[in-house]
N, CA, C and O atoms as a GROMACS GRO file, in nm:
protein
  348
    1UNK      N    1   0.816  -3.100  -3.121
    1UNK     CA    2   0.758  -3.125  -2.992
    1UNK      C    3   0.814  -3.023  -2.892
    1UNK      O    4   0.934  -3.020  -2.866
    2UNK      N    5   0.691  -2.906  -2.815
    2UNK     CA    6   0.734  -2.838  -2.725
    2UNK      C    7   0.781  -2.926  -2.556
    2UNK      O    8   0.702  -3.009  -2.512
    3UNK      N    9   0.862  -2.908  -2.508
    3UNK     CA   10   0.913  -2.924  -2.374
    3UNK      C   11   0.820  -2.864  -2.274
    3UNK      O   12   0.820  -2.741  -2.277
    4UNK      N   13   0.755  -2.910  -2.202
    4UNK     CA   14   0.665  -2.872  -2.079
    4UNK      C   15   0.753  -2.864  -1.966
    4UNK      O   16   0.825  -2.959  -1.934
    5UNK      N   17   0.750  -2.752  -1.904
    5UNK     CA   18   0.836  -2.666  -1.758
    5UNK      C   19   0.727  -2.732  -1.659
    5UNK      O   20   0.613  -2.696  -1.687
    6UNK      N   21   0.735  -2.798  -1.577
    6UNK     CA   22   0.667  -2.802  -1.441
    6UNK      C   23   0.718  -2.737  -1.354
    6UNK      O   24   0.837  -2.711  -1.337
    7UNK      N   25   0.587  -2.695  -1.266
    7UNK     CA   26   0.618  -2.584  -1.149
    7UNK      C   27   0.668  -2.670  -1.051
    7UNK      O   28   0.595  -2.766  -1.028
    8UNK      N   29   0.800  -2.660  -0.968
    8UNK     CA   30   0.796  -2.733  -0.829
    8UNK      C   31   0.686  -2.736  -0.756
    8UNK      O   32   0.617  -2.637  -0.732
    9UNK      N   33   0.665  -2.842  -0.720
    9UNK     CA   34   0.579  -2.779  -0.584
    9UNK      C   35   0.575  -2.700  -0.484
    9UNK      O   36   0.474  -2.633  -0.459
   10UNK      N   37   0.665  -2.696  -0.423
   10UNK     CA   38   0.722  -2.584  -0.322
   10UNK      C   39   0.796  -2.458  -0.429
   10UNK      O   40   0.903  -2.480  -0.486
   11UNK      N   41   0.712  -2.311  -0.445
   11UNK     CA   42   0.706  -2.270  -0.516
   11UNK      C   43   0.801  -2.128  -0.446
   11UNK      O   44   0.814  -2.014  -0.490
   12UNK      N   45   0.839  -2.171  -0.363
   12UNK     CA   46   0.875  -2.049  -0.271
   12UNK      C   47   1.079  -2.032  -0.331
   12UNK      O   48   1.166  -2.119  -0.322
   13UNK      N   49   1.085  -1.970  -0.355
   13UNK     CA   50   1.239  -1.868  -0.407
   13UNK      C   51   1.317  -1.888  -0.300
   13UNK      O   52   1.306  -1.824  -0.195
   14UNK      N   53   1.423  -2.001  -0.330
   14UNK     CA   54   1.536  -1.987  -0.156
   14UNK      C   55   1.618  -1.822  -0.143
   14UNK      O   56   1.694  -1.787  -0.053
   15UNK      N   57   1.586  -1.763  -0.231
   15UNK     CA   58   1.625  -1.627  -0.180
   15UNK      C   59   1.544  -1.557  -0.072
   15UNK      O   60   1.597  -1.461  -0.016
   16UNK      N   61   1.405  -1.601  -0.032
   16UNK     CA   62   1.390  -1.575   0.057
   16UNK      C   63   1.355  -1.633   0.203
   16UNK      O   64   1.292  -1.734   0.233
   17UNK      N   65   1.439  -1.503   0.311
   17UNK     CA   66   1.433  -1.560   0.448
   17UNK      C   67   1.347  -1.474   0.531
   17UNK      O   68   1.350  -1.353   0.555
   18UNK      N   69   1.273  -1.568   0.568
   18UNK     CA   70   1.154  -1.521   0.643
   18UNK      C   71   1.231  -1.486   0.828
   18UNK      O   72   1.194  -1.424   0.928
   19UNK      N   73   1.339  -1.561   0.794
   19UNK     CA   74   1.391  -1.515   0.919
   19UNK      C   75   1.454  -1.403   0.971
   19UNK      O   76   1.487  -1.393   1.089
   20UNK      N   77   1.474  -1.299   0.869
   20UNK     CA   78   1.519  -1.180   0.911
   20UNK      C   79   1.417  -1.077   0.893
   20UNK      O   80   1.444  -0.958   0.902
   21UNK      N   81   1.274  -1.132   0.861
   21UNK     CA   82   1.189  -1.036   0.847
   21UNK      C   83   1.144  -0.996   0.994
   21UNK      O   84   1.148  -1.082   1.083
   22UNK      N   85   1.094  -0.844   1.025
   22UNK     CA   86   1.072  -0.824   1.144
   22UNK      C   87   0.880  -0.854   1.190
   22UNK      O   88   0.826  -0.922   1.103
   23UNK      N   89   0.804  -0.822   1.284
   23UNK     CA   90   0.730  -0.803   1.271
   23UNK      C   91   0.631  -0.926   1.274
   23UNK      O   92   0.529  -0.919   1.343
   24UNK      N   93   0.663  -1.046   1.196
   24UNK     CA   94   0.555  -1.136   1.145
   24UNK      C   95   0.526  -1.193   1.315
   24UNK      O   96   0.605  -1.175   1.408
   25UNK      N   97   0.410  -1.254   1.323
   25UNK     CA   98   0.367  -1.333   1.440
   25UNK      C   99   0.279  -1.451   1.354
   25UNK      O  100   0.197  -1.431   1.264
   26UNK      N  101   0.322  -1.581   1.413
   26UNK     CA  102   0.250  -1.682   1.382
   26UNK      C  103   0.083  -1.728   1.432
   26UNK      O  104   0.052  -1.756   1.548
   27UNK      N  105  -0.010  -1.728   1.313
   27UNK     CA  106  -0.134  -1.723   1.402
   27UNK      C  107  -0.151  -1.640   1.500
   27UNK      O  108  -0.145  -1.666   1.620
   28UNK      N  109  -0.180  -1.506   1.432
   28UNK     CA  110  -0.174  -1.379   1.487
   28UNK      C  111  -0.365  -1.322   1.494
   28UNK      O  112  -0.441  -1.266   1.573
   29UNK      N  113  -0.367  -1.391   1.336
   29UNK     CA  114  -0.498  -1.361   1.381
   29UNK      C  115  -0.609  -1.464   1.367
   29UNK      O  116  -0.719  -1.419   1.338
   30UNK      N  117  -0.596  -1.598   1.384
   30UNK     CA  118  -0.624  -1.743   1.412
   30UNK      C  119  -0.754  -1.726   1.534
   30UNK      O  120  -0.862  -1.784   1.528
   31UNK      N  121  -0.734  -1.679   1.588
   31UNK     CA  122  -0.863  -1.646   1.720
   31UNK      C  123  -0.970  -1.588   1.632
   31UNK      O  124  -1.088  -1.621   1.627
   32UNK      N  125  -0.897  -1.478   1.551
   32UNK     CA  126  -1.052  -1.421   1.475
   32UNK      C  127  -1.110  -1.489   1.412
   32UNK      O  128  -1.230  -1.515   1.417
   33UNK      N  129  -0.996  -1.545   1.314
   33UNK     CA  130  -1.058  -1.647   1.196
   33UNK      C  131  -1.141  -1.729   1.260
   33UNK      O  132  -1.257  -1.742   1.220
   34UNK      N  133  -1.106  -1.779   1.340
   34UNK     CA  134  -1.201  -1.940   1.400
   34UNK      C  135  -1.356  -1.887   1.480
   34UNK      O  136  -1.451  -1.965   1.492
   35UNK      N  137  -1.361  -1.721   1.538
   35UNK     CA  138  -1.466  -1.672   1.585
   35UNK      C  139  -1.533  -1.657   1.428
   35UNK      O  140  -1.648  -1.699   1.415
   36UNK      N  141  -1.494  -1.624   1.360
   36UNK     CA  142  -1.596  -1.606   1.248
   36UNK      C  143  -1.574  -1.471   1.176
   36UNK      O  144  -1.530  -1.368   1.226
   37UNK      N  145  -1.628  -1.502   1.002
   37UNK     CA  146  -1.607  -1.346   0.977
   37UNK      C  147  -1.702  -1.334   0.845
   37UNK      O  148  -1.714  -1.392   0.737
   38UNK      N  149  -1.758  -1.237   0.906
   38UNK     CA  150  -1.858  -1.174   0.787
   38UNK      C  151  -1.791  -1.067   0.656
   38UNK      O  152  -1.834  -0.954   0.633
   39UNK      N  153  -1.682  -1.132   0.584
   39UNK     CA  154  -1.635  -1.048   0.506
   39UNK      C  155  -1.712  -1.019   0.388
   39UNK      O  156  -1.743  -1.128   0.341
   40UNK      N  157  -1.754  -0.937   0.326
   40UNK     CA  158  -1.805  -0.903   0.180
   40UNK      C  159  -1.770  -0.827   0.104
   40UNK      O  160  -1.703  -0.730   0.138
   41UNK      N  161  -1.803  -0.848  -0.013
   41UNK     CA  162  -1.708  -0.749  -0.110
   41UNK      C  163  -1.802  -0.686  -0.176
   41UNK      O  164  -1.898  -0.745  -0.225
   42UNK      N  165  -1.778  -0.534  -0.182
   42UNK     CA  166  -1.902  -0.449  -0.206
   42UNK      C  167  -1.890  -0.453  -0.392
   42UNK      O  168  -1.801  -0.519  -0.444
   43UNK      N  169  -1.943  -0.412  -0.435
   43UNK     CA  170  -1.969  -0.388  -0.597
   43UNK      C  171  -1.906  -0.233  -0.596
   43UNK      O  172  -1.981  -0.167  -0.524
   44UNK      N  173  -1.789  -0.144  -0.651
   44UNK     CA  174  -1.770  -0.014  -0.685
   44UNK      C  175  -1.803   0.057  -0.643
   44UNK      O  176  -1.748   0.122  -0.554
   45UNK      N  177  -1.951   0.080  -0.706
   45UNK     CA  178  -2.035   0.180  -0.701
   45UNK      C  179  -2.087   0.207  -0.568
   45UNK      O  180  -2.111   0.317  -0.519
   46UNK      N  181  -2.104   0.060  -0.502
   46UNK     CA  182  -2.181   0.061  -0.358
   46UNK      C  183  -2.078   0.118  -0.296
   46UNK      O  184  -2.106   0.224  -0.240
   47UNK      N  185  -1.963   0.082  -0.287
   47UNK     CA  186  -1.800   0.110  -0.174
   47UNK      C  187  -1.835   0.265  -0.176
   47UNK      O  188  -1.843   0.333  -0.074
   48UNK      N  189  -1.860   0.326  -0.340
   48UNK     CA  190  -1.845   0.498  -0.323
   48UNK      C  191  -1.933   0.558  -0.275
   48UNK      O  192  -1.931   0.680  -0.263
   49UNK      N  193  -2.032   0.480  -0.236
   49UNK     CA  194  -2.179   0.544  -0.154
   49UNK      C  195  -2.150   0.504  -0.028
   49UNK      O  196  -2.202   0.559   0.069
   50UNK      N  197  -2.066   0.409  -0.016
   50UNK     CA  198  -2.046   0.412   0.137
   50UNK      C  199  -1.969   0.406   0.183
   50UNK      O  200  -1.959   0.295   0.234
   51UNK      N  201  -1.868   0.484   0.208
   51UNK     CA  202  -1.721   0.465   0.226
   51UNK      C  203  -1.665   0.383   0.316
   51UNK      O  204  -1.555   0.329   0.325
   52UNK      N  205  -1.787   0.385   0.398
   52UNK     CA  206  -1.707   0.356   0.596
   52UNK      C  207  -1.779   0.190   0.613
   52UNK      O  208  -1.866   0.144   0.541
   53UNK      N  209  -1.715   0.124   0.727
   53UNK     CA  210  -1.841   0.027   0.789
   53UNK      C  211  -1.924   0.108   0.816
   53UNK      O  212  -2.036   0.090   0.769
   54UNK      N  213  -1.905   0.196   0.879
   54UNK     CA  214  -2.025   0.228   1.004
   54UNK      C  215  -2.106   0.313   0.879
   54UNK      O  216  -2.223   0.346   0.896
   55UNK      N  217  -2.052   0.339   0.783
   55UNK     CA  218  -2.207   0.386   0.708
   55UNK      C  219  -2.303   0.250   0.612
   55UNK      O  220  -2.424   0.244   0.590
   56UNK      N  221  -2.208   0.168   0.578
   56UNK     CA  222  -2.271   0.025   0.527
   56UNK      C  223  -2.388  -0.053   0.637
   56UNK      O  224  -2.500  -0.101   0.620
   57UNK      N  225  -2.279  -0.035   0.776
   57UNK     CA  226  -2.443  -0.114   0.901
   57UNK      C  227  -2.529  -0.026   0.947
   57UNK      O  228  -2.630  -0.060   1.009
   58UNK      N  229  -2.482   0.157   0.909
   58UNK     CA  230  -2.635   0.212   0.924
   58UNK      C  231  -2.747   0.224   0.818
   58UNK      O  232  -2.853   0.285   0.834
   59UNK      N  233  -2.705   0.153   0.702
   59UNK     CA  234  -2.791   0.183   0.593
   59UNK      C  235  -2.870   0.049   0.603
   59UNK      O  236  -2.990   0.050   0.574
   60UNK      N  237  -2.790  -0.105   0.654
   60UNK     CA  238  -2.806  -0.204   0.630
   60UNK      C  239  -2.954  -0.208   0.749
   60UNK      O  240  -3.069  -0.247   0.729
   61UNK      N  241  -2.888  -0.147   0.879
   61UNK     CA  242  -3.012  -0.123   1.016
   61UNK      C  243  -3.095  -0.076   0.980
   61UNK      O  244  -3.194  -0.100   1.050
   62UNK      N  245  -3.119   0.014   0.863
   62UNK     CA  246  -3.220   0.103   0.846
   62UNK      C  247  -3.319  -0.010   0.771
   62UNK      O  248  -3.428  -0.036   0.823
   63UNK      N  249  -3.284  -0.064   0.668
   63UNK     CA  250  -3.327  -0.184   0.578
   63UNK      C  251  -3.390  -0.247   0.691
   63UNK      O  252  -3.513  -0.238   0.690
   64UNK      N  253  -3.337  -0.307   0.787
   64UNK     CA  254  -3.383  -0.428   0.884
   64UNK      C  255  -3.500  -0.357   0.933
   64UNK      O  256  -3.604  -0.422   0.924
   65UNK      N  257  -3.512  -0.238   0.984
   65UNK     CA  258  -3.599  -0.202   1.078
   65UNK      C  259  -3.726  -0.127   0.937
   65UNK      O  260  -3.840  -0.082   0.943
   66UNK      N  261  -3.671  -0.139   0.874
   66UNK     CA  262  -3.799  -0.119   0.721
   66UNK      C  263  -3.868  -0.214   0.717
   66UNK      O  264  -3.990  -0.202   0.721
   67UNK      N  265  -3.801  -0.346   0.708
   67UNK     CA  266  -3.860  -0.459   0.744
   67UNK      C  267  -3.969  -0.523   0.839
   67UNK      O  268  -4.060  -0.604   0.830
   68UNK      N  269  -3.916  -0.452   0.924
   68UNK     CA  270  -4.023  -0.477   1.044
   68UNK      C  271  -4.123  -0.397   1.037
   68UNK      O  272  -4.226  -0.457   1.066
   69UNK      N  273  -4.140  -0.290   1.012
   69UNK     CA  274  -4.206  -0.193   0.989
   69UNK      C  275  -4.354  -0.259   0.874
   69UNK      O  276  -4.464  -0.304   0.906
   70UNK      N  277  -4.286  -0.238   0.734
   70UNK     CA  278  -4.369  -0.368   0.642
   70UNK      C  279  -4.332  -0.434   0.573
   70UNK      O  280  -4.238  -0.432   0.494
   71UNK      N  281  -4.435  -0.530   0.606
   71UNK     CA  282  -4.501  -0.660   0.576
   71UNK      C  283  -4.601  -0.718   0.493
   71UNK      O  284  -4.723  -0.717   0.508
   72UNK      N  285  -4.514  -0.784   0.379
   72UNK     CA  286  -4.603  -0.814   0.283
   72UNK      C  287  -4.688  -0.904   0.279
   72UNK      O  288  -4.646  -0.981   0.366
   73UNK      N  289  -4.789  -0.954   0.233
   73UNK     CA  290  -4.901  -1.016   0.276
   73UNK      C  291  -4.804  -1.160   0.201
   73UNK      O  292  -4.729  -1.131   0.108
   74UNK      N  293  -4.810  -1.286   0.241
   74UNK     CA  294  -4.716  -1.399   0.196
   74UNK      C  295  -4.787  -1.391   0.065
   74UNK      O  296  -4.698  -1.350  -0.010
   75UNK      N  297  -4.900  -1.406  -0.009
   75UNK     CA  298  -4.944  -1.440  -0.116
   75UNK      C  299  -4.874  -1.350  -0.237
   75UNK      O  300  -4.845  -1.391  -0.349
   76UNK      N  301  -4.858  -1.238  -0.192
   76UNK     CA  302  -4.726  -1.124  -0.293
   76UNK      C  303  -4.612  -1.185  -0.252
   76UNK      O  304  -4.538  -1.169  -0.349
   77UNK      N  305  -4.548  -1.247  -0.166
   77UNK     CA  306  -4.442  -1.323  -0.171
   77UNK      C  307  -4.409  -1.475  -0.283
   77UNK      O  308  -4.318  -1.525  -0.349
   78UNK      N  309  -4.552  -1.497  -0.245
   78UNK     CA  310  -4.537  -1.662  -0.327
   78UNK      C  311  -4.548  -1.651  -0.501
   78UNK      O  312  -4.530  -1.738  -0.586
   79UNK      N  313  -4.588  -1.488  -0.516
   79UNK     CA  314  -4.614  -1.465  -0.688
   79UNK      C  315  -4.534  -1.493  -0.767
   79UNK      O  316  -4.455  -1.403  -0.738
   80UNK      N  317  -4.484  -1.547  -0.849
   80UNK     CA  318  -4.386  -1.569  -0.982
   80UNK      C  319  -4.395  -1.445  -1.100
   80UNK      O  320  -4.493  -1.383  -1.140
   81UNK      N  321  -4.274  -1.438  -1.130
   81UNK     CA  322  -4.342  -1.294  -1.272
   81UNK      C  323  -4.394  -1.407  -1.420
   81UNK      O  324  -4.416  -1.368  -1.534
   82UNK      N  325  -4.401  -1.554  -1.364
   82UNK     CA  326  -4.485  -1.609  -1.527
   82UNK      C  327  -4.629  -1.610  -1.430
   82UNK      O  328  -4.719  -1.556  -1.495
   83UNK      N  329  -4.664  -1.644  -1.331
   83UNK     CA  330  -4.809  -1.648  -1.257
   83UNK      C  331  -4.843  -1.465  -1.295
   83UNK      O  332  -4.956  -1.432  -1.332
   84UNK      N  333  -4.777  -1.404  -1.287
   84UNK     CA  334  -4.875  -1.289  -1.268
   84UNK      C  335  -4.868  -1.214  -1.399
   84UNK      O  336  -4.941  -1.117  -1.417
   85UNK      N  337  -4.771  -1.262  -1.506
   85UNK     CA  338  -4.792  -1.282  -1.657
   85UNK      C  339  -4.930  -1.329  -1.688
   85UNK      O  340  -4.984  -1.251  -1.767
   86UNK      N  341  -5.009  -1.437  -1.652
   86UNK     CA  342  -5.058  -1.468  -1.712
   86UNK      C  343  -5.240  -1.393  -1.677
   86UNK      O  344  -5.342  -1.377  -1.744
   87UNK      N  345  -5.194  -1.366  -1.528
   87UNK     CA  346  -5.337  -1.270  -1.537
   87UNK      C  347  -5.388  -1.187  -1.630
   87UNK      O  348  -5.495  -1.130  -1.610
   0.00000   0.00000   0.00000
């Protein structure tokens, strides 16, 4: 019969003291969090095509205003690929 190790709960190492660390601020960035945040995580390939924000929301603006531009008739929206299989 193997012996099972349980993790403490409080998993934190008394070797460390947060009190001589410099720098930290409590709920530092708590205002942002609670305004909101659109974080996403790009796929690789996308990150290397776009390195920057500002090149990800000008590609993303360009999309939006494609959009507006055209407009598909709803009935090519409502198509299924087994409905138009079977034509």
């Amino acid at each position: 019969m193997t012996k099972v190790s349980r993790k403490p709960a409080n998993d934190m190492l008394p070797e460390y003291d947060f009190a001589s660390m410099k720098g930290g601020v409590r709920g530092k960035y708590t205002a942002q969090y609670r305004a909101g945040t659109n974080l996403v995580l790009l796929d690789p390939e996308v990150a290397e095509a776009f390195p920057t924000d500002a090149a990800v929301n000008q590609a993303l603006r360009a999309v939006l205003n494609m959009t507006k531009v055209v407009r598909l008739p709803s009935k090519a929206l409502d198509r299924t690929p087994q409905k138009a299989a079977r034509r």
